[in-house]
C-alpha positions in Angstrom: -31.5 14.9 -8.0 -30.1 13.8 -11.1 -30.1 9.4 -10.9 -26.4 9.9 -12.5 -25.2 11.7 -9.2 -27.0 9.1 -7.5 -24.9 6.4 -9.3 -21.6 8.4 -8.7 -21.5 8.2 -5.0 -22.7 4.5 -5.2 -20.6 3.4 -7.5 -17.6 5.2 -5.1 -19.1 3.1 -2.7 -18.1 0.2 -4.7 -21.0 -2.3 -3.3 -19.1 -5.0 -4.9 -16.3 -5.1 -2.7 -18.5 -3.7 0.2 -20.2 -7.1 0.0 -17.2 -8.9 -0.1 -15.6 -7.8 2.5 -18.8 -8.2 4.8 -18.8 -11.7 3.3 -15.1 -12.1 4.9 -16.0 -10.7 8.0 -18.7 -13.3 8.4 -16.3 -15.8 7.6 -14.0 -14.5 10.5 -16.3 -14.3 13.5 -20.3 -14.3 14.7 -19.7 -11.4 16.3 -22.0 -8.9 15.1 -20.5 -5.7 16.9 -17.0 -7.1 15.5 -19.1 -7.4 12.0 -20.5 -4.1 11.8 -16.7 -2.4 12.6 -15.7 -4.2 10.1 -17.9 -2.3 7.8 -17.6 0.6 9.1 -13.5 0.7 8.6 -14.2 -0.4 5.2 -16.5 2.5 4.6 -14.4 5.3 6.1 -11.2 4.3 4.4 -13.8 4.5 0.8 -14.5 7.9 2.1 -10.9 8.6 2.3 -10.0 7.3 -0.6 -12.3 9.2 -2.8 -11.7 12.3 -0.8 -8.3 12.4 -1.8 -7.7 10.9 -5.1 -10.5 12.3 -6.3 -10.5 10.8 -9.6 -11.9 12.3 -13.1 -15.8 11.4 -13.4 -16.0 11.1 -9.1 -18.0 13.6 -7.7 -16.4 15.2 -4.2 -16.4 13.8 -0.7 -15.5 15.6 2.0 -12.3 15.2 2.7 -13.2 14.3 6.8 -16.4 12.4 6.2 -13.9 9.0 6.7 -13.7 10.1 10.5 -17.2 9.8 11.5 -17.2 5.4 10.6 -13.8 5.7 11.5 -14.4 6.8 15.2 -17.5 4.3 15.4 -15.2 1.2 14.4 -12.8 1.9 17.5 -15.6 1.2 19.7 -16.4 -2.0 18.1 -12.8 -3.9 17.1 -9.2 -4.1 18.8 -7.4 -1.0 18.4 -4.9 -2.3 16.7 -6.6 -3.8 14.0 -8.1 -0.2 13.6 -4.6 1.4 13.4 -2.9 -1.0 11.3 -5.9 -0.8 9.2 -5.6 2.9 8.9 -2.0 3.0 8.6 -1.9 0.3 5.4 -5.3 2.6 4.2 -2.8 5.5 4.1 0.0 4.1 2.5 -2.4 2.8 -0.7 -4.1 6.3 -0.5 -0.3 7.8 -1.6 -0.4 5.8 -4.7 -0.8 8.8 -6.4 2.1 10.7 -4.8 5.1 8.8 -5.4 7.0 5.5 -7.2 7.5 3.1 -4.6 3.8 3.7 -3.2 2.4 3.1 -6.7 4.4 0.0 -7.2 3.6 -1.4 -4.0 0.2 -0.7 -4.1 -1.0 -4.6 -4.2 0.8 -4.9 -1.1 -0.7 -2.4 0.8 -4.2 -3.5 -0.3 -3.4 -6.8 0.7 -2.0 -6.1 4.3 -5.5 -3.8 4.9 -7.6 -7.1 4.3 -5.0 -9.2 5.8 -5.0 -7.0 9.3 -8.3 -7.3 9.6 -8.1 -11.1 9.4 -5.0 -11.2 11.4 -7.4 -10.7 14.4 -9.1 -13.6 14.2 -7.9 -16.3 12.1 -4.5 -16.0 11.0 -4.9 -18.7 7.8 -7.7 -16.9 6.5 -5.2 -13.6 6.8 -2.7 -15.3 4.9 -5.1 -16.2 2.2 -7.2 -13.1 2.3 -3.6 -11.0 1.6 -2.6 -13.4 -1.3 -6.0 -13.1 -3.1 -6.8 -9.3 -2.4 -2.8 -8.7 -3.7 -3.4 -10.5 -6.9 -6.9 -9.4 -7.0 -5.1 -5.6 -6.9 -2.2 -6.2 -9.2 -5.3 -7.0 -12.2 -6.8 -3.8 -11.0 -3.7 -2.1 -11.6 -3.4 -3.6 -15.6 -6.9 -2.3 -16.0 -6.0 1.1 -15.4 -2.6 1.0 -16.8 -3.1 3.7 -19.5 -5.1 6.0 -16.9 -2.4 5.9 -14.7 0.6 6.1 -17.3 -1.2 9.7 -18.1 -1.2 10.6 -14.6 1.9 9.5 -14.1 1.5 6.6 -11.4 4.3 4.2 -11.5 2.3 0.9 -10.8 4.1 -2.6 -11.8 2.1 -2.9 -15.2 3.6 0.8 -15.7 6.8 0.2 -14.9 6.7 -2.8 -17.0 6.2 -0.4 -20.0 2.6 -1.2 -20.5 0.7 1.8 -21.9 -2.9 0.9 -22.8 -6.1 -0.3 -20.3 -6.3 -3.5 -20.6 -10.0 -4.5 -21.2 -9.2 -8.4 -20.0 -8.4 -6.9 -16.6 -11.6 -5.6 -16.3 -13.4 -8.3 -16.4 -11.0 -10.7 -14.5 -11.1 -8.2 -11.7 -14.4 -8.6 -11.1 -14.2 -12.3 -11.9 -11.5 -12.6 -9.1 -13.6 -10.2 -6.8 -16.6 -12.7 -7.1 -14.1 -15.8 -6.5 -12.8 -14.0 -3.1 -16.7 -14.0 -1.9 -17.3 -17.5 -2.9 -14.0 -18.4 -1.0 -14.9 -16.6 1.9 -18.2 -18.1 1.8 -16.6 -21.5 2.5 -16.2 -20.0 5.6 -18.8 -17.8 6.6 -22.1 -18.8 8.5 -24.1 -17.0 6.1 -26.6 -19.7 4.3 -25.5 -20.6 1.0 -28.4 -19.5 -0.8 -27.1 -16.1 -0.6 -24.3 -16.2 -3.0 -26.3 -15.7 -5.5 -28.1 -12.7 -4.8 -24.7 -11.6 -3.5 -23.2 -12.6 -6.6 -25.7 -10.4 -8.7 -25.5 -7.3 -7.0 -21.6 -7.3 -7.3 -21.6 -8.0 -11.2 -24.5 -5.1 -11.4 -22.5 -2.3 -9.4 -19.0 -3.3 -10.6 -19.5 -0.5 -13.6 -20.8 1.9 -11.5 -17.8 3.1 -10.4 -17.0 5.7 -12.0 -13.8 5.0 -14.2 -11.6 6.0 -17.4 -11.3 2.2 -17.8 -14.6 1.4 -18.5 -15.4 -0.2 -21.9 -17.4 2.2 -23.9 -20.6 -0.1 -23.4 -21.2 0.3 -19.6 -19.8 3.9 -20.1 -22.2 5.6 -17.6 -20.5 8.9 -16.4 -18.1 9.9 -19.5 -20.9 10.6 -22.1 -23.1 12.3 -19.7 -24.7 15.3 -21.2 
């Protein structure tokens, strides 16, 4: 198999924020079962995601391979941390489809981390929907041309910006590393593992496959 289609499902894996939001679910309970649905949400709604965006440079996913962590999760957290999980994953999966889901976008991102929280330690849950909103709002200013072409409304859109901003780039993956290390203050993982954890995150941040990347850590859009 070519290593590039190797890369293109991992990167649609995003391991960067895979390995933060594990880091947050440490931070939220000992619980390993509790843990490991966790994950598992986290991973089907990625598989939804891709399936139905399915974004210039991605390669396909099948469009009901989000059901099979799905399912799995429901034996292992509340059900209604699974369903208001889902139902916030659907709402930032119509960013594509309409205004007021691309504008609100941030919010919905921020409400998936922040239900998940909610069942266990409401603070964090506050803090974990502030950060992951901002965190998503950079996201959207790195895209901003991509998505003016494609016509999705988000707020740096709508605010008439026209052109990917490079700074967003790398302060979205600065303020995905800063939500770990804030997590960490909570978690029981030892704190020798923020670095490691650290690495791997700055490593497969480009491999996701995007319009947005800087011509340097292109990896998909020059492929032969």
């Amino acid at each position: 198999m070519n290593y590039k289609i190797i890369l293109n499902y991992l990167g649609q894996l995003r391991v960067y924020s895979f390995l933060d939001i594990l880091v947050l679910a440490t931070a939220l309970t000992r619980n390993l079962n509790a843990i490991l649905g966790i994950g598992l949400l986290w991973l089907g709604f990625l598989f939804y995601l891709e399936s139905r965006h399915n974004d210039e440079l991605r390669l396909k996913i099948n469009k009901y391979l989000w059901l099979i962590p799905f399912i799995f999760s429901l034996f292992l957290l509340p059900i209604w941390i699974c369903v208001g999980f889902a139902l916030f994953s659907y709402f930032y999966t119509n960013k594509k489809k309409n205004k007021f889901f691309s504008i609100t976008a941030p919010l919905w991102r921020g409400l998936q981390d922040g239900v998940i929280a909610c069942g266990f330690n409401l603070q964090i849950a506050i803090l974990a929907f502030v950060l992951i909103f901002i965190r998503n709002l950079v996201a959207d200013f790195r895209d901003a041309h991509d998505d003016k072409i494609r016509n999705i409304k988000t707020i740096p859109v709508s605010l008439g910006i026209s052109k990917n901003q490079v700074w967003a780039f790398y302060a979205h993956i600065l303020l995905v590393i800063i939500t770990t290390l804030v997590w960490f203050r909570f978690s029981f993982l030892n704190v020798y593992m923020i670095i490691p954890i650290v690495i791997l995150q700055v490593i497969s941040y480009p491999l996701t496959p995007r319009l947005s990347n800087p011509k340097y850590l292109d990896i998909y859009n020059n492929a032969e």
